[in-house]
N, CA, C and O of each residue as an XYZ file, in Angstrom:
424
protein
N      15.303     10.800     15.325
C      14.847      9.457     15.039
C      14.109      9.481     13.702
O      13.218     10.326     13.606
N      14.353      8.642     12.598
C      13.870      8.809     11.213
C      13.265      7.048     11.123
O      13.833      5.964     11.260
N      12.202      7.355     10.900
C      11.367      5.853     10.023
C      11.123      5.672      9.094
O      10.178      6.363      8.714
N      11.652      4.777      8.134
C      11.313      4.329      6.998
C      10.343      3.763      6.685
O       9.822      3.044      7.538
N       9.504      3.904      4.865
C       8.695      3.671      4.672
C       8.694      2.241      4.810
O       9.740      1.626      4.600
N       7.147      1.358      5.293
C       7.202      0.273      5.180
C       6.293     -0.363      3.578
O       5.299      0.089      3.010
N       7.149     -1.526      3.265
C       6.426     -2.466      2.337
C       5.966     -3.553      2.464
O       6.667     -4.563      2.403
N       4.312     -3.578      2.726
C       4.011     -4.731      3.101
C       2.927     -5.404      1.614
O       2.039     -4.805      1.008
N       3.376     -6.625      1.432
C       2.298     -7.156      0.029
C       1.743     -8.273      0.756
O       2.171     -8.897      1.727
N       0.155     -8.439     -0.286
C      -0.439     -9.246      0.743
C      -0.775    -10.243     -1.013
O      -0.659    -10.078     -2.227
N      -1.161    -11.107     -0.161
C      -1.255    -12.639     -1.509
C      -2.684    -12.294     -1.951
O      -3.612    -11.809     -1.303
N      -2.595    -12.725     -3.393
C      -4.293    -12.941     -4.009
C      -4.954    -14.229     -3.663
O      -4.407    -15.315     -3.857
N      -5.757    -14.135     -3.315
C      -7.040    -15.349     -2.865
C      -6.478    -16.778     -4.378
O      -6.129    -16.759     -5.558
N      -6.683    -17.628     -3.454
C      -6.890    -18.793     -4.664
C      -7.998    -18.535     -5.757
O      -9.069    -18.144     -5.291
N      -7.958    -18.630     -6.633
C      -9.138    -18.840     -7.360
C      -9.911    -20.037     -7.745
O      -9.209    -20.993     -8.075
N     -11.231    -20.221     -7.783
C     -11.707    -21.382     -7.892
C     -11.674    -21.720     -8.900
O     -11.427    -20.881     -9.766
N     -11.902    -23.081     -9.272
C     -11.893    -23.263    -10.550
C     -12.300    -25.063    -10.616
O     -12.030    -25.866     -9.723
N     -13.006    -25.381    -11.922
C     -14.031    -26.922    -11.959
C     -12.955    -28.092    -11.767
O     -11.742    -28.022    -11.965
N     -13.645    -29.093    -11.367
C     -12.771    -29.943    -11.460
C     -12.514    -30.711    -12.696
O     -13.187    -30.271    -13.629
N     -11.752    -31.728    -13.015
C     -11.545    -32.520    -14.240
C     -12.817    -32.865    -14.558
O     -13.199    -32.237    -15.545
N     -13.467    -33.464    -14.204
C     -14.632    -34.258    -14.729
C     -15.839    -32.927    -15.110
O     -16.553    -32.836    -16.108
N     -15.746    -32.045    -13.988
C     -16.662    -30.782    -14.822
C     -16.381    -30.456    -15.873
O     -17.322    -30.056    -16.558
N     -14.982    -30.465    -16.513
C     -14.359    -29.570    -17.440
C     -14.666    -30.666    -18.757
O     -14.853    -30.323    -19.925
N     -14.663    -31.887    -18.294
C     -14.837    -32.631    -19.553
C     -16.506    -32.835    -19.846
O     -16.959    -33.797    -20.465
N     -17.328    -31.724    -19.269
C     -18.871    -31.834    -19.824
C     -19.035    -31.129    -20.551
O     -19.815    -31.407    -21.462
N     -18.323    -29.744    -20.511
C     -19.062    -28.792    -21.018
C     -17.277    -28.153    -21.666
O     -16.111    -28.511    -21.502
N     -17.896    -27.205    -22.327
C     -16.709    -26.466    -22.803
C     -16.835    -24.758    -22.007
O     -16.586    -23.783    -22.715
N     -17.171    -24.591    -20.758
C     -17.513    -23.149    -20.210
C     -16.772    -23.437    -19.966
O     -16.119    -24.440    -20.254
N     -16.473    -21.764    -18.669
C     -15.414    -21.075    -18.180
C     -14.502    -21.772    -17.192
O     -15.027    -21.943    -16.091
N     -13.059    -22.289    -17.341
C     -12.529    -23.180    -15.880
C     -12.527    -22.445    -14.962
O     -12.493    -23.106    -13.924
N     -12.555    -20.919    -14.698
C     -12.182    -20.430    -13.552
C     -13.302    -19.722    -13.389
O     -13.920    -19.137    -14.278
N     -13.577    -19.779    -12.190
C     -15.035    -19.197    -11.933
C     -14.634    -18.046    -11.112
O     -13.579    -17.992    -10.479
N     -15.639    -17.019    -11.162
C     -15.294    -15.479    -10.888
C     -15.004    -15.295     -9.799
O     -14.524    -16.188     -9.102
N     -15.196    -14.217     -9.421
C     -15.391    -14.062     -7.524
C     -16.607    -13.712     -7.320
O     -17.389    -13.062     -8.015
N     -16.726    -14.283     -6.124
C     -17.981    -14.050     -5.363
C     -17.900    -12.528     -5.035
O     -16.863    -11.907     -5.265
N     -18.830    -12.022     -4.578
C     -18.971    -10.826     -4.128
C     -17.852    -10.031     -3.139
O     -17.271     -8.951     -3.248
N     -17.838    -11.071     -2.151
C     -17.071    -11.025     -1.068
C     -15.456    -10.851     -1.844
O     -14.737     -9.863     -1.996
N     -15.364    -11.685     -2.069
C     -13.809    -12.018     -2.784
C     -13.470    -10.953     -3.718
O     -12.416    -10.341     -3.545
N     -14.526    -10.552     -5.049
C     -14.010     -9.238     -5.389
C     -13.928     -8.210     -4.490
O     -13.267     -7.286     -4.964
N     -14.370     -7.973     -3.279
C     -14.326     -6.590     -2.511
C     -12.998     -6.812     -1.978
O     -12.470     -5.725     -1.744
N     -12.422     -7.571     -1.759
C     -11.009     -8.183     -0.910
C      -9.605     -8.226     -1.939
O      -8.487     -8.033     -1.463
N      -9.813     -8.492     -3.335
C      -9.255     -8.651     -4.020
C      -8.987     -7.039     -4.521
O      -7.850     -6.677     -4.824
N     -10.307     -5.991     -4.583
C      -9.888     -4.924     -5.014
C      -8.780     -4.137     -3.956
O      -7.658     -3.739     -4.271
N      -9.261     -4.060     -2.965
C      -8.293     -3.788     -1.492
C      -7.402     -4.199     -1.680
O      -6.519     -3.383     -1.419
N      -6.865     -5.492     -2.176
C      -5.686     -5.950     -1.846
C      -4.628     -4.922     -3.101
O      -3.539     -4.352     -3.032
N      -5.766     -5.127     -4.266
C      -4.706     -4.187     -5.552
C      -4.758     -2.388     -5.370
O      -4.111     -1.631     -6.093
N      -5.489     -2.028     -4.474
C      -5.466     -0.554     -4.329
C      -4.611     -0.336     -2.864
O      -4.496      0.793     -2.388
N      -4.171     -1.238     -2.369
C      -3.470     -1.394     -1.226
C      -2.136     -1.447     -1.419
O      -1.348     -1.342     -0.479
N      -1.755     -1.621     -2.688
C      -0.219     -1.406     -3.246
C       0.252     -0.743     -3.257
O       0.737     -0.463     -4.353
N       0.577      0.154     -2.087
C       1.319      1.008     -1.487
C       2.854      2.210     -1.730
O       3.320      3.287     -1.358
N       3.067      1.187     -2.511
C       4.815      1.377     -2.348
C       5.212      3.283     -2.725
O       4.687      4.077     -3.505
N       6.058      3.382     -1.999
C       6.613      4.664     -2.235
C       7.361      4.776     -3.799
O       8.453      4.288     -4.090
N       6.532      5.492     -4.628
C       7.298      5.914     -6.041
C       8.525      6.842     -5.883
O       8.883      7.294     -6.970
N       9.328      7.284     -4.745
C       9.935      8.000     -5.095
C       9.681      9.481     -5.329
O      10.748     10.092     -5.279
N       8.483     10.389     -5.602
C       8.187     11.428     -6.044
C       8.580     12.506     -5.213
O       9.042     13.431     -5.880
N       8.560     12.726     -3.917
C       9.179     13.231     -3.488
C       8.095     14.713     -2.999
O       8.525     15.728     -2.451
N       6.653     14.450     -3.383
C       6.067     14.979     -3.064
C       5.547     15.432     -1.717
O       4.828     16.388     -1.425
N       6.006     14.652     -1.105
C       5.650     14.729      0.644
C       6.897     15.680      1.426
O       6.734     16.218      2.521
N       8.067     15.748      0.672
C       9.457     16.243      1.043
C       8.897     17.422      0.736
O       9.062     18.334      1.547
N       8.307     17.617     -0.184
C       8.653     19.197     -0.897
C       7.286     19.880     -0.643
O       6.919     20.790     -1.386
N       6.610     19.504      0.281
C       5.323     20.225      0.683
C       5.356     19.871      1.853
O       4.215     19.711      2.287
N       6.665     19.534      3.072
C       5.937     19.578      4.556
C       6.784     20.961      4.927
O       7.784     21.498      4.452
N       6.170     21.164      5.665
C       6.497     22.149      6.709
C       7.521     22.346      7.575
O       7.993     23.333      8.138
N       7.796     20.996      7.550
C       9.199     21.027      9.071
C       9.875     20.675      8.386
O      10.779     20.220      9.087
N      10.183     20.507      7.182
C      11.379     20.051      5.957
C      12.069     18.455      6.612
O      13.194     18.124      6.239
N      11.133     17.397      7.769
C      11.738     16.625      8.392
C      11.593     15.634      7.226
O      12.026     14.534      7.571
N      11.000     15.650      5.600
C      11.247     14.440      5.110
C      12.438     14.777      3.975
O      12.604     15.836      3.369
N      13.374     13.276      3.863
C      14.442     13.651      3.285
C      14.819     11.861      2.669
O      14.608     10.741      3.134
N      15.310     12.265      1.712
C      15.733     11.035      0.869
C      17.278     10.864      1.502
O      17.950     11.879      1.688
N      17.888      9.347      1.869
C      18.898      8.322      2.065
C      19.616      8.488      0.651
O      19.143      8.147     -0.433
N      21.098      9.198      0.929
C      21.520      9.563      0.234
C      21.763      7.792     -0.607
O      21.326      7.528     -1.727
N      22.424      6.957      0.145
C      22.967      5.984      0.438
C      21.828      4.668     -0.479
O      22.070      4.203     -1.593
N      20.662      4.336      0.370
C      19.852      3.864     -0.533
C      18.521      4.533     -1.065
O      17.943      3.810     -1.876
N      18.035      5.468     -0.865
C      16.952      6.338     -1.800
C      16.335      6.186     -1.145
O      15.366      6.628     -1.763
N      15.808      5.781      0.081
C      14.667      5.831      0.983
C      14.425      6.878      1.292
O      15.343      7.602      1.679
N      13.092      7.356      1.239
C      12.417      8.224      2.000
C      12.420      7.863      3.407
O      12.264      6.709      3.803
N      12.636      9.065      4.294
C      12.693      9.191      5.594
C      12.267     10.098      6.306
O      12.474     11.248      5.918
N      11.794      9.958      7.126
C      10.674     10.998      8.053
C      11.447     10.730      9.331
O      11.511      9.607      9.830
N      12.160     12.040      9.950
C      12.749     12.429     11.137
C      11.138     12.738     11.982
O      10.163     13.303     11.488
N      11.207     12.431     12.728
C       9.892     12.033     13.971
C      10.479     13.069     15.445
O       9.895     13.236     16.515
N      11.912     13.669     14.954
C      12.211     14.377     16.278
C      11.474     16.019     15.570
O      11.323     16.910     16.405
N      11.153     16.264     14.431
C      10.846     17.305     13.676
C       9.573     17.729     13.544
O       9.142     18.874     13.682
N       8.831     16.451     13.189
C       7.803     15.947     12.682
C       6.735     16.621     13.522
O       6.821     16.209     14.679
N       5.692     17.566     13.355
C       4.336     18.078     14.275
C       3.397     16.903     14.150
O       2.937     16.361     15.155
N       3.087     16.475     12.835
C       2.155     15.960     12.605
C       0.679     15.941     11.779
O      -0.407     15.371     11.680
N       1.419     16.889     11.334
C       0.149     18.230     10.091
C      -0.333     17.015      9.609
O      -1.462     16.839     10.067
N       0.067     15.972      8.791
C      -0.426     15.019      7.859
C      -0.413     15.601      6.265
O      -1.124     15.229      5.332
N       0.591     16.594      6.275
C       0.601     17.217      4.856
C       0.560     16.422      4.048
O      -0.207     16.536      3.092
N       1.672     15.014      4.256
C       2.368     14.360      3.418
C       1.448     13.173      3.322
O       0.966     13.007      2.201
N       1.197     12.550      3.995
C      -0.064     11.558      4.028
C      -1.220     12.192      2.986
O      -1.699     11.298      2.289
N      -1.668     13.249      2.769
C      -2.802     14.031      1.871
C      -2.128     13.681      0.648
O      -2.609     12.906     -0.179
N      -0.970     14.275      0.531
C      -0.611     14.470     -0.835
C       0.284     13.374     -1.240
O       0.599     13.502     -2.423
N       0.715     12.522     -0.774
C       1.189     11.517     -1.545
C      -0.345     10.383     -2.198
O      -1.378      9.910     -1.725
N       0.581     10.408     -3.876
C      -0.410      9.629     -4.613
C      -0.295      8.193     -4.238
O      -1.380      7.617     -4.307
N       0.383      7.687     -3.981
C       0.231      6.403     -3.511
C      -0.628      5.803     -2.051
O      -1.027      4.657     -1.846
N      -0.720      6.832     -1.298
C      -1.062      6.546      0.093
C      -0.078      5.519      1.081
O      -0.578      4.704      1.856
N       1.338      5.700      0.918
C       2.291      4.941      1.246
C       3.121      5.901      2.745
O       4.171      5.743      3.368
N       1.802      7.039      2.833
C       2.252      7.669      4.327
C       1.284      7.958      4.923
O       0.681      9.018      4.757
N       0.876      6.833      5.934
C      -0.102      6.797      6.898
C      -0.417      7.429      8.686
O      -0.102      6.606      9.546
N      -0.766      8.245      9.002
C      -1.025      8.899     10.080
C      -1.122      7.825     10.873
O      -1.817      6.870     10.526
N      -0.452      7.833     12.022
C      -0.938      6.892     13.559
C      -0.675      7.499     14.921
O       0.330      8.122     15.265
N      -1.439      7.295     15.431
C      -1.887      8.500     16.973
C      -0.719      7.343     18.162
O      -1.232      6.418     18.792
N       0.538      7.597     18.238
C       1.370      7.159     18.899
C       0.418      7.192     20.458
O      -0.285      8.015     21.045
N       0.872      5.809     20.677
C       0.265      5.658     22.417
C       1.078      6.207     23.342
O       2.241      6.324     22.956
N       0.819      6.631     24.578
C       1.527      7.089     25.793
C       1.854      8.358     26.049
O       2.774      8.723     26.781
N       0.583      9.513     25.034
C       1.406     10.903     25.226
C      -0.143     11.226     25.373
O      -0.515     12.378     25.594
């Protein structure tokens, strides 16, 4: 059984910004920054960009040789009948696009 990497993107927050009649008082900034909150959410969301580059670094440093590129479309694939669970590949991929999860029912 082999699982492919998933790609999930998440949306940037609206940004605020003055209304017409503010904008015609003054000549400051139309878009106003983020709040505290909103930059901490906004950085997450851009360090959360996941995607598998391709490198191939997780293939060529596991142990059970269970990860292997789709000849067909280039996906990385992780055979799960192979797989111990070391988390080699999760460490060393630079993207963080291979995440450890403690399967329920065993």
């Amino acid at each position: 059984m082999a699982r492919e990497c998933k790609k999930q993107m998440k949306r940037s927050p609206k940004r605020r910004t003055l209304s017409l009649q503010e904008r015609r008082k003054s000549a400051g900034p139309v878009e106003m920054s983020f709040l505290k909150k909103e930059a901490v959410k906004e950085a997450q969301r851009c360090l959360a960009l996941r995607e598998c580059q391709s490198c191939e670094m997780c293939g060529l440093l596991c142990p059970d040789l269970c990860i292997t590129r789709d000849d067909g479309t280039g996906e990385v694939r992780i055979d799960l009948d192979y797989c111990k669970g070391c988390g080699i590949c999760s460490v060393v991929c630079p993207k963080g696009a291979i995440q450890m999860q403690v399967e329920e029912g065993i």
